[in-house]
C-alpha positions in Angstrom: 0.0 0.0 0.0 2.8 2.6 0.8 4.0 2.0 -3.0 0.6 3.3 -4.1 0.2 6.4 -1.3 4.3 7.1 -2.8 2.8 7.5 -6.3 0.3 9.8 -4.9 2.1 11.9 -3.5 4.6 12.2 -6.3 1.4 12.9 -8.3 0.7 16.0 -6.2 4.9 17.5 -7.3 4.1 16.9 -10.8 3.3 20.7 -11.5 7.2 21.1 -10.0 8.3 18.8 -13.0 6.1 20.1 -15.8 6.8 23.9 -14.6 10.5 22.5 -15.3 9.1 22.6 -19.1 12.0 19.8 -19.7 9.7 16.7 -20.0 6.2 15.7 -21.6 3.6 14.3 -19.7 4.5 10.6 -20.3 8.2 11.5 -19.1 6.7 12.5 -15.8 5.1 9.5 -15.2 8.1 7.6 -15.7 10.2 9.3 -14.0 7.6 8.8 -10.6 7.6 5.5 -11.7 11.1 5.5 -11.5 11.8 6.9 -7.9 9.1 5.2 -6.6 10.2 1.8 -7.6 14.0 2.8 -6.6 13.2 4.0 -2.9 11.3 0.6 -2.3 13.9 -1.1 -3.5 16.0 0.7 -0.8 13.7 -0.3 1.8 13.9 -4.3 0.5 17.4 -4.3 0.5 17.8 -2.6 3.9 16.0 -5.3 6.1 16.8 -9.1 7.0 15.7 -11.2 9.2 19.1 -14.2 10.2 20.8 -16.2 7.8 22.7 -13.1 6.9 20.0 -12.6 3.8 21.5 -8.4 3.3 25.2 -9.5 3.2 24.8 -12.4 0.3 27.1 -11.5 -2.6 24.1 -10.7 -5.1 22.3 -8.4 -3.0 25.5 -6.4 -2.2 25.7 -6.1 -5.9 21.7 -5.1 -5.8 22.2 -2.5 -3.1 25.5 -1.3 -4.9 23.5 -0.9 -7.9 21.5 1.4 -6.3 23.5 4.3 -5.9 25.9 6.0 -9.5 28.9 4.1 -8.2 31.0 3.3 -5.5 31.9 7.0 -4.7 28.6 7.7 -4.3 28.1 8.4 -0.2 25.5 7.2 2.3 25.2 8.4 6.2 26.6 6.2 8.7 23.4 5.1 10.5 25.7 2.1 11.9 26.7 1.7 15.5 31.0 2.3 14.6 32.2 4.9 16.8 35.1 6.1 14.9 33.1 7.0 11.9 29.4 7.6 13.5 28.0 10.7 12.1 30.4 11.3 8.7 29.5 10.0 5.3 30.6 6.7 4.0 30.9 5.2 0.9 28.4 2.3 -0.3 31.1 0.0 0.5 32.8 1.2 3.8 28.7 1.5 4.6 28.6 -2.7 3.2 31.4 -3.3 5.3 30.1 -2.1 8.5 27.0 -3.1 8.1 28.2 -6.8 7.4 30.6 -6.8 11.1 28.8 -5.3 12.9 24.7 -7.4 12.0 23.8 -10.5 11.7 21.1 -11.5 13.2 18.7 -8.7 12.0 18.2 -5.1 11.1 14.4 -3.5 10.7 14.3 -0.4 8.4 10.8 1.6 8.0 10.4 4.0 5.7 7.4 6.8 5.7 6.5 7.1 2.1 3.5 8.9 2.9 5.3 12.2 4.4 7.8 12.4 1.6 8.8 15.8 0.6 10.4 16.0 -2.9 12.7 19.2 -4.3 13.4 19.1 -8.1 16.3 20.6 -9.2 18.8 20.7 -12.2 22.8 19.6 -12.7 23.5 20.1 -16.1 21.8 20.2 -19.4 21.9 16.5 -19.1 21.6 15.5 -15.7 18.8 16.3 -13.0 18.1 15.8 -9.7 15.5 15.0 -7.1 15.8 15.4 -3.5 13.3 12.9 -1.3 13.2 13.8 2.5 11.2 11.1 4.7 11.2 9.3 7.8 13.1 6.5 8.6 13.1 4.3 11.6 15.8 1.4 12.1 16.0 -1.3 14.6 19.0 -3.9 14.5 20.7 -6.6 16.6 24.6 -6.4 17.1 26.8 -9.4 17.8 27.6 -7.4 21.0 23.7 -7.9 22.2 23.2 -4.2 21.7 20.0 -2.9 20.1 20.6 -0.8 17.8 17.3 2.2 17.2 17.2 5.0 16.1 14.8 7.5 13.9 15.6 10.4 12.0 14.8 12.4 8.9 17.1 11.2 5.7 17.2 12.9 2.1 18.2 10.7 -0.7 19.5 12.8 -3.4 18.0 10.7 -6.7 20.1 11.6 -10.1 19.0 10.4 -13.5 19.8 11.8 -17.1 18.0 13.3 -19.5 16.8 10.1 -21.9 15.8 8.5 -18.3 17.6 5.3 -18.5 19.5 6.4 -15.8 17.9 6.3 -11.9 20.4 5.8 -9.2 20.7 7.0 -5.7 23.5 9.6 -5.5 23.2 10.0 -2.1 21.8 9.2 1.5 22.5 12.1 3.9 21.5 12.7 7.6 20.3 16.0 9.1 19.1 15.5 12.7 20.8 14.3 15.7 23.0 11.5 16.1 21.2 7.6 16.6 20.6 6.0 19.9 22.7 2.9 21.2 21.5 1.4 23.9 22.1 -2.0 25.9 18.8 -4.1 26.1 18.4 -6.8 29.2 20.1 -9.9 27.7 17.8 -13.1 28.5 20.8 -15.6 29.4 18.5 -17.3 31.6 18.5 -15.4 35.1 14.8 -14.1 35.7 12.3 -13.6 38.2 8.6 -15.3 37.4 5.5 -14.2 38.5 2.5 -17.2 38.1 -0.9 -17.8 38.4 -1.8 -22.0 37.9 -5.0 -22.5 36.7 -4.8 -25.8 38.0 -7.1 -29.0 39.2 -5.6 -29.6 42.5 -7.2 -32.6 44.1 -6.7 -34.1 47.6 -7.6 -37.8 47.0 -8.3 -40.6 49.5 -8.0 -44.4 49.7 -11.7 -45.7 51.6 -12.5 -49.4 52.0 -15.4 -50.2 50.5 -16.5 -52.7 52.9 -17.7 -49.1 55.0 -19.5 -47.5 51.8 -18.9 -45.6 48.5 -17.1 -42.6 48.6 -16.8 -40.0 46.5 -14.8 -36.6 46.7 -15.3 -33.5 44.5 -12.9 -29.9 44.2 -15.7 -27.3 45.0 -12.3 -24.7 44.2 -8.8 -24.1 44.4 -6.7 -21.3 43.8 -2.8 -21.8 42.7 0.5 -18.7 42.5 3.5 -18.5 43.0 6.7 -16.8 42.5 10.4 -17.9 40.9 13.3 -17.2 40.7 15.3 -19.0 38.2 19.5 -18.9 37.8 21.8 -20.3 34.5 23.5 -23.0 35.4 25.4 -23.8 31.6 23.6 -23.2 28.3 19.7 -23.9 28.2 19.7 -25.2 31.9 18.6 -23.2 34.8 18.2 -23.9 38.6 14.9 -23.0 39.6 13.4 -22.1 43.3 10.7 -20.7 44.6 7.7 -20.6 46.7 4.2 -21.7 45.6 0.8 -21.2 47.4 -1.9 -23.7 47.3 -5.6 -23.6 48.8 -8.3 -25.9 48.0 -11.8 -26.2 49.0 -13.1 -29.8 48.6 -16.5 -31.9 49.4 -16.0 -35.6 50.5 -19.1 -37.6 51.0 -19.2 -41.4 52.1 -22.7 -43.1 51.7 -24.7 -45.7 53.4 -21.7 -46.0 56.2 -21.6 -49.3 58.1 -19.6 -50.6 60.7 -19.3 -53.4 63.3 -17.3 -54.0 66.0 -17.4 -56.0 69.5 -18.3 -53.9 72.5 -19.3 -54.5 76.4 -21.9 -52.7 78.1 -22.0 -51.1 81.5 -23.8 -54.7 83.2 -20.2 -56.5 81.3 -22.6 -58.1 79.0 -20.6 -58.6 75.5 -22.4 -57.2 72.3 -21.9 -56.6 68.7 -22.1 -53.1 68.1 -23.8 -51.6 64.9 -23.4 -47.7 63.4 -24.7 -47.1 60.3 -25.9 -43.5 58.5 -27.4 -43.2 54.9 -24.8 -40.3 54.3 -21.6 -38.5 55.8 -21.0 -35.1 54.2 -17.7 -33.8 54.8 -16.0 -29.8 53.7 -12.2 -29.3 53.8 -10.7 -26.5 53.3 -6.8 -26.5 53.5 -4.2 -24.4 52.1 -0.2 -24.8 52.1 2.7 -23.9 51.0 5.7 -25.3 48.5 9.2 -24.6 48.6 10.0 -25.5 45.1 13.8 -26.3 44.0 14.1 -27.7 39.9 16.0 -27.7 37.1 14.3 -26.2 34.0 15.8 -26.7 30.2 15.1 -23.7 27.4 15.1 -24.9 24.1 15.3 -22.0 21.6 12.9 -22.1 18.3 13.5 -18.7 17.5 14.4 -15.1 19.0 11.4 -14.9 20.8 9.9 -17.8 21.3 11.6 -21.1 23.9 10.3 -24.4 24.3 10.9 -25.3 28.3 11.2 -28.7 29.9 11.1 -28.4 33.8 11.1 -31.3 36.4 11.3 -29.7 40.1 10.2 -31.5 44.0 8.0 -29.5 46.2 8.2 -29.8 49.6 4.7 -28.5 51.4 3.9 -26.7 54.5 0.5 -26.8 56.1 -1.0 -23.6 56.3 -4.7 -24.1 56.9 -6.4 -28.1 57.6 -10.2 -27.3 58.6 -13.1 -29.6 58.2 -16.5 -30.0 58.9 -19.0 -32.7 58.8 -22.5 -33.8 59.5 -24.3 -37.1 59.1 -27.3 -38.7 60.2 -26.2 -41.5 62.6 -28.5 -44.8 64.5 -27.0 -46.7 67.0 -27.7 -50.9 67.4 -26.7 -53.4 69.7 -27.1 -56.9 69.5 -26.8 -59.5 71.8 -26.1 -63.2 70.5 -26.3 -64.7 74.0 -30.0 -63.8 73.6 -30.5 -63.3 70.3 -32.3 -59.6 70.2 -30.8 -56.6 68.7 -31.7 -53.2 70.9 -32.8 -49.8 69.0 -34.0 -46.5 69.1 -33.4 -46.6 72.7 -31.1 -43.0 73.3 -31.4 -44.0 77.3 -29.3 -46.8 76.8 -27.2 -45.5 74.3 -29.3 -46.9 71.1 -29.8 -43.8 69.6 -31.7 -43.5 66.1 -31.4 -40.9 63.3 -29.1 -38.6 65.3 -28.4 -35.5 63.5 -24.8 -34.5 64.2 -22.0 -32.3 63.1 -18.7 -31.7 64.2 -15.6 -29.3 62.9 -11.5 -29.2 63.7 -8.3 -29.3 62.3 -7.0 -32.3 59.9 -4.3 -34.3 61.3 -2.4 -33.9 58.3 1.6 -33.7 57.7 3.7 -32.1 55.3 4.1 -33.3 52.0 6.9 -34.4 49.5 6.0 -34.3 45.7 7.6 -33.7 42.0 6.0 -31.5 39.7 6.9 -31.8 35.9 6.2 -29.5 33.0 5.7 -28.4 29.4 5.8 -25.1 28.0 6.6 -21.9 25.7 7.7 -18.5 26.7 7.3 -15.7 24.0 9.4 -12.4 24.5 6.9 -9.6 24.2 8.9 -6.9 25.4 12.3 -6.2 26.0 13.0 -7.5 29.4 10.0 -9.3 29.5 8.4 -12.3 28.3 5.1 -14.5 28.8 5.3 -18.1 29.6 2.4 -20.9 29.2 3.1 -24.1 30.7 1.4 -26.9 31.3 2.2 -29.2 34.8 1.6 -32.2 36.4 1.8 -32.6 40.5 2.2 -36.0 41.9 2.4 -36.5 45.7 4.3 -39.9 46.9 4.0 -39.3 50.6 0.9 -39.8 52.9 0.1 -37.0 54.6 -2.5 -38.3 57.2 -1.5 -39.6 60.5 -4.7 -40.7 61.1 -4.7 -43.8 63.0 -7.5 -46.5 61.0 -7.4 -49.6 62.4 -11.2 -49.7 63.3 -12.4 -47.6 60.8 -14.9 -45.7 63.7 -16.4 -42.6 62.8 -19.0 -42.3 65.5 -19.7 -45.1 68.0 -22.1 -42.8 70.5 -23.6 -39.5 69.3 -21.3 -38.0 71.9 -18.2 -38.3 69.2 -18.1 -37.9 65.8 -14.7 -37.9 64.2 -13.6 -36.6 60.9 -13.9 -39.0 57.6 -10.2 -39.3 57.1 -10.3 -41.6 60.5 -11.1 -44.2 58.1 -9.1 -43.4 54.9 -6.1 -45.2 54.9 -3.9 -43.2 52.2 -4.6 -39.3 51.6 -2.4 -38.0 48.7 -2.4 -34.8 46.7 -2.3 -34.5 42.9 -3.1 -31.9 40.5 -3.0 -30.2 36.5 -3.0 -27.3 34.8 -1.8 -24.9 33.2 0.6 -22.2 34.4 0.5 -18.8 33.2 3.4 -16.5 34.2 5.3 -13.1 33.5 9.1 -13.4 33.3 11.1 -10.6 34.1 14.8 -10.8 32.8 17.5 -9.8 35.4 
């Protein structure tokens, strides 16, 4: 599009031309035609992206080609310090553009505020001055960024029979470029995350006691790392991570057994049974997280990272709460009667009870592994999406289940985990994260 807009514009200093009274209408045309064509082929020879694409031998030749001839002179927009600010010529300019970049180099061009000057050399020869806008953005093998932008005037020549259209000329009027240091992403960075993650605390039940089943009601994952080089791609990684989940357990139609003796010394089978236990936890800890993580480049800005780190987890918060509906039996085989719904005697029916504390839990030991890719999006920061995988190998009750008793008098009611014999933690997700390059 900036082609056409060029053409445009150049339409508009036509009347400078014609006033000239040195070319027909046609000629005009041509010679817009002409500039236009050689300007954008200024701007196509001036950017690359790797592979050295600006410094192959042909389009030295092109970009040669562009100006009358090797005397001709271009402004040193180039990082050297000896030379910055005086005129080169097209091949001292080659030269240090080839030492000094190869990586990259941006060049932008503002055809649409171009202002044009006609003017004439000889009876043969004639001019035409183009001042515009250029901007330029390039990576040195130092690591420096190169930017700058700055108003340029390429002085256009061409003879008479318009066979002729070469750059004479690139020169520089405003102040001198900018060279500046940018963060350098070796590898040392600080990460700010948010997981959003399934974290589940899971729990081995019997099933001779009833069917469980357990359900996240919500859980909320962040964190913070700090990660160090430790040789190319591989970086040590710690930090701290904080976890809080909010969880519903329920166990129905519980059942349990066991021998008992009354207050008379009589011996009796005692019977507890509810149609369903409900039970809320809500726990929240805290992982000191040491890994190693490896960066696998697929371009400038984007890195493909493997990481493989153990967690070691701090209690914070264990609450619970539970209520069930509970009865009470008692049967006697010496004489064969089972007694009920007699709370006197401590044969209570369909109590209603409900009863909250602290989880007897420990602290935990677990590896997290993960998949991701970090895009750079500004300079000295990037943007990492990762997706992880949390597997605990330690139990963290310490409740004690060798009779699997919940309740065995409405007076006590313990918590559901009394009878899970394993509690583990596991989780997945996906981590989004800001990386800020120190």
């Amino acid at each position: 599009m900036k082609i056409y807009k060029l053409l445009i514009l150049i339409f508009f200093i036509s009347p400078q031309l014609i006033n000239a009274q040195e070319f027909s209408t046609q000629d005009d045309e041509l010679i817009q035609q002409k500039i236009a064509g050689l300007i954008k082929q200024y701007y196509l020879l001036s950017t690359f992206e790797g592979d050295n694409n600006l410094l192959s031998a042909i389009k030295q030749k092109q970009f040669i080609a562009l100006f009358t001839s090797n005397n001709s002179f271009h402004y040193n927009d180039l990082s050297d310090k000896d030379s910055q600010g005086k005129m080169l010529t097209i091949d001292q300019y080659l030269f240090l553009l080839k030492s000094k970049y190869k990586n990259s180099l941006s060049v932008q061009l503002e055809l649409e505020e171009m202002e044009f000057q006609y003017d004439r050399i000889s009876k043969k020869e004639f001019q035409i001055n183009v001042k515009t806008r250029k901007k330029v953005v390039g990576f040195q093998d130092e690591g420096y960024i190169h930017s700058f932008e700055k108003d340029l005037l390429f002085i256009i020549r061409f003879d008479k029979s318009l066979k002729t259209f070469k750059i004479f000329a690139v020169d520089d009027k405003p102040s001198n470029p900018e060279i500046y240091q940018p963060k350098k992403d070796s590898g040392k960075a600080l990460e700010l995350y948010y997981n959003l993650s399934s974290v589940q605390i899971s729990h081995d039940f019997p099933s001779n006691i009833g069917d469980y089943s357990g359900t996240t009601e919500s859980n909320i994952r962040f964190g913070i790392i700090y990660r160090a080089n430790l040789v190319k791609n591989l970086n040590l990684l710690t930090g701290l991570q904080y976890t809080s989940i909010k969880s519903k357990n329920v166990l129905s139609d519980y059942y349990f057994e066991y021998s008992s003796t009354d207050t008379d010394g009589d011996q009796y089978t005692r019977i507890v049974n509810s149609d369903e236990i409900i039970e809320n936890h809500d726990v929240s800890y805290v992982d000191i997280q040491l890994g190693l993580q490896y960066r696998i480049p697929l371009s400038e800005k984007v890195k493909f990272n493997i990481s493989l780190s153990g967690l070691y987890s701090i209690n914070m918060k264990k609450k619970f709460e539970s209520n069930g509906t509970f009865s009470y039996q008692g049967y006697y085989p010496q004489y064969n009667i089972t007694l009920y719904d007699l709370p006197q005697y401590n044969f209570a029916s369909n109590e209603e009870l409900s009863t909250s504390g602290e989880l007897d839990f420990r602290s935990n030991i677990s590896i997290l592994a993960g998949l991701g890719f970090e895009f750079k999006i500004t300079d000295g920061m990037n943007i990492q999406f990762e997706g992880n995988y949390q597997q605990g190998f330690k139990n963290i009750s310490k409740y004690e289940n060798t009779n699997y008793i919940i309740s065995d008098s409405p007076s006590d009611f313990n918590s559901l985990m009394n009878v899970s014999s394993s509690t583990k933690i596991q989780s997945y997700g996906l981590k989004i994260g800001f990386v800020f390059i120190l």
